[in-house]
SERO-4910 file (N, C-alpha, C, O; in steps of 0.05 Angstrom, whole numbers):
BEGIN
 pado doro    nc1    nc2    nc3   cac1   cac2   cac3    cc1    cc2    cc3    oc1    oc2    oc3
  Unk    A    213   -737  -1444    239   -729  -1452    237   -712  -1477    219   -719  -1493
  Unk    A    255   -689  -1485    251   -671  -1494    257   -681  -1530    257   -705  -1535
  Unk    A    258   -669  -1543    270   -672  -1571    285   -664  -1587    271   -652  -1603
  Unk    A    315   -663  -1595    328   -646  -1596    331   -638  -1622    341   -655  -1637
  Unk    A    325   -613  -1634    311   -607  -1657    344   -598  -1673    348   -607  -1696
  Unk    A    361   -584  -1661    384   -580  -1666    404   -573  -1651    402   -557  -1632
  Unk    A    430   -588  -1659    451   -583  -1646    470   -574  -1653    469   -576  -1678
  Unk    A    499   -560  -1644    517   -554  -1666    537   -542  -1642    529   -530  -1622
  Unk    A    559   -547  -1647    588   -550  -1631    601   -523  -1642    625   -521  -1643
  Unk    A    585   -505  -1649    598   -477  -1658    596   -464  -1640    576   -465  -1626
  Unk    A    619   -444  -1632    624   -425  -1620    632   -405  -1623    656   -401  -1621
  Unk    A    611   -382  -1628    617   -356  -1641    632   -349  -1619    631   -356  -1596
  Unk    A    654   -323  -1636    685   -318  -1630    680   -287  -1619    673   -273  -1638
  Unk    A    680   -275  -1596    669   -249  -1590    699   -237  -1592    712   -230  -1572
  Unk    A    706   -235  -1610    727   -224  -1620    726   -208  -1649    735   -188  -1660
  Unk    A    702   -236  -1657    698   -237  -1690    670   -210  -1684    653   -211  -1667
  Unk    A    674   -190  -1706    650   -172  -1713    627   -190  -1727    604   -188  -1720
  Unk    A    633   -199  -1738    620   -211  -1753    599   -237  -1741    576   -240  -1747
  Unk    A    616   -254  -1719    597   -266  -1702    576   -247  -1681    552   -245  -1680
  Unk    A    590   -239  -1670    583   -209  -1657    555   -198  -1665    537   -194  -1649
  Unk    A    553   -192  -1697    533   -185  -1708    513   -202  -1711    489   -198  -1709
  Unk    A    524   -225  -1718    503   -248  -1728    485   -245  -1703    461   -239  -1704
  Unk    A    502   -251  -1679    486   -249  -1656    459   -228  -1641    441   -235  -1626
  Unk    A    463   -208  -1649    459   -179  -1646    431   -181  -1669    408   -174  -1663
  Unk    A    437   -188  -1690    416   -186  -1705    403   -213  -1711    399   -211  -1736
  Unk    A    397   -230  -1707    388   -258  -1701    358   -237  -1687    361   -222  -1668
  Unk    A    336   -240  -1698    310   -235  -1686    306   -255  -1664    315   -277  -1669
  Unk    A    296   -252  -1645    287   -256  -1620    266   -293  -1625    264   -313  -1610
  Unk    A    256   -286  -1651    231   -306  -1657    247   -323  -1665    233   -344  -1663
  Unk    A    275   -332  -1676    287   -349  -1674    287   -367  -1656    282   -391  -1659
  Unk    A    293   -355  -1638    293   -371  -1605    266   -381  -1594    265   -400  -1579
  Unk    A    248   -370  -1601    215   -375  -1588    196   -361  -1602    200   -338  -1612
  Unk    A    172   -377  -1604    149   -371  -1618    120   -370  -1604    102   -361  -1617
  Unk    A    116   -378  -1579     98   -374  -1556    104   -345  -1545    124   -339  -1531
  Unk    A     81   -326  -1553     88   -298  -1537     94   -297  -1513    107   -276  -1510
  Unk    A     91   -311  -1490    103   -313  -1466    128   -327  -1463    138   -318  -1442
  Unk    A    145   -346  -1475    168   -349  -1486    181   -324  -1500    205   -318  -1494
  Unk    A    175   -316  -1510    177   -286  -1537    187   -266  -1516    209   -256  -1520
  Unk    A    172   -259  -1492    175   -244  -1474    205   -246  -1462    224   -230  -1465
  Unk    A    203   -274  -1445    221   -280  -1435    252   -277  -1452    273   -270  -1441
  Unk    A    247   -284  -1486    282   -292  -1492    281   -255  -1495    303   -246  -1489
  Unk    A    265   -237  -1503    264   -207  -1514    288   -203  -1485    312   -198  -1487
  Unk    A    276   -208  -1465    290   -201  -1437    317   -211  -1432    335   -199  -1421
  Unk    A    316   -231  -1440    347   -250  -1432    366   -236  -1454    386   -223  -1448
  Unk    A    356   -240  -1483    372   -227  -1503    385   -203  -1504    408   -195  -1509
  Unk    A    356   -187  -1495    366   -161  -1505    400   -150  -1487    420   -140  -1498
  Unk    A    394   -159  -1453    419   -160  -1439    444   -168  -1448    465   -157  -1444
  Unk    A    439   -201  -1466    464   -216  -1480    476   -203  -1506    498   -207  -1516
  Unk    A    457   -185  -1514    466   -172  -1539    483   -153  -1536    504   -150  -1547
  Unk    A    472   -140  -1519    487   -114  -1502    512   -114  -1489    529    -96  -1487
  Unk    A    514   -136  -1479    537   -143  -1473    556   -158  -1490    581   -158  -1487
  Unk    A    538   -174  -1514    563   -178  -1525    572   -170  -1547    585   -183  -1563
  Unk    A    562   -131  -1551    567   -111  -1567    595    -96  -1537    618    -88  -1535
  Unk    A    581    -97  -1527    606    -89  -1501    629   -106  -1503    647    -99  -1519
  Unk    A    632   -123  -1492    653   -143  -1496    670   -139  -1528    695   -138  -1527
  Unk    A    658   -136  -1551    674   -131  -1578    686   -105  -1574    710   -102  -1578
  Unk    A    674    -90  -1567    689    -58  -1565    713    -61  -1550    733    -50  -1559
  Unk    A    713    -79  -1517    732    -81  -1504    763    -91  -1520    784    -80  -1525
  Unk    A    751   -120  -1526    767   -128  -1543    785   -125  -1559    809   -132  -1560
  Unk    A    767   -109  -1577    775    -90  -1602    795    -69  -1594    811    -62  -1611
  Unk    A    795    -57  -1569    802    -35  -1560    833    -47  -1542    855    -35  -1542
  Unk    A    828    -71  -1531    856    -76  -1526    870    -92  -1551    893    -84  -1552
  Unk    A    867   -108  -1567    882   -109  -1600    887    -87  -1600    911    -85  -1593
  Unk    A    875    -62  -1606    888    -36  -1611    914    -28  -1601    934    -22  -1615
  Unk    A    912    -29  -1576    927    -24  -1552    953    -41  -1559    974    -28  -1556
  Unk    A    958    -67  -1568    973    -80  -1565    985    -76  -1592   1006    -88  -1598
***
């Protein structure tokens, strides 16, 4: 059974720029330190980042709107 090194009931706000960014710029090695792990989150991330630089623009863009 695994070990759970940290936990935390936060939920960045993809509304918030500022979580948004944290996210976006959070290095990759945060998440994993085995280059074949490294590989894998580069891949998962880079998609989650991207989208959730997409998603703020949307956002942002209907606040505008409204």
């Amino acid at each position: 059974m695994g070990e759970t090194l940290y936990s935390s009931n936060y939920t960045p706000d993809p509304r918030n720029a500022i979580d948004v960014l944290a996210f976006v710029l959070t290095p990759n090695r945060a998440f994993a330190t085995d280059p074949d792990e490294l590989e894998a989150v580069a891949e998962l991330l880079g998609s989650a980042k991207t989208e959730a630089v997409k998603r703020w623009y949307s956002l942002r863009a209907e606040s505008i709107r409204s």
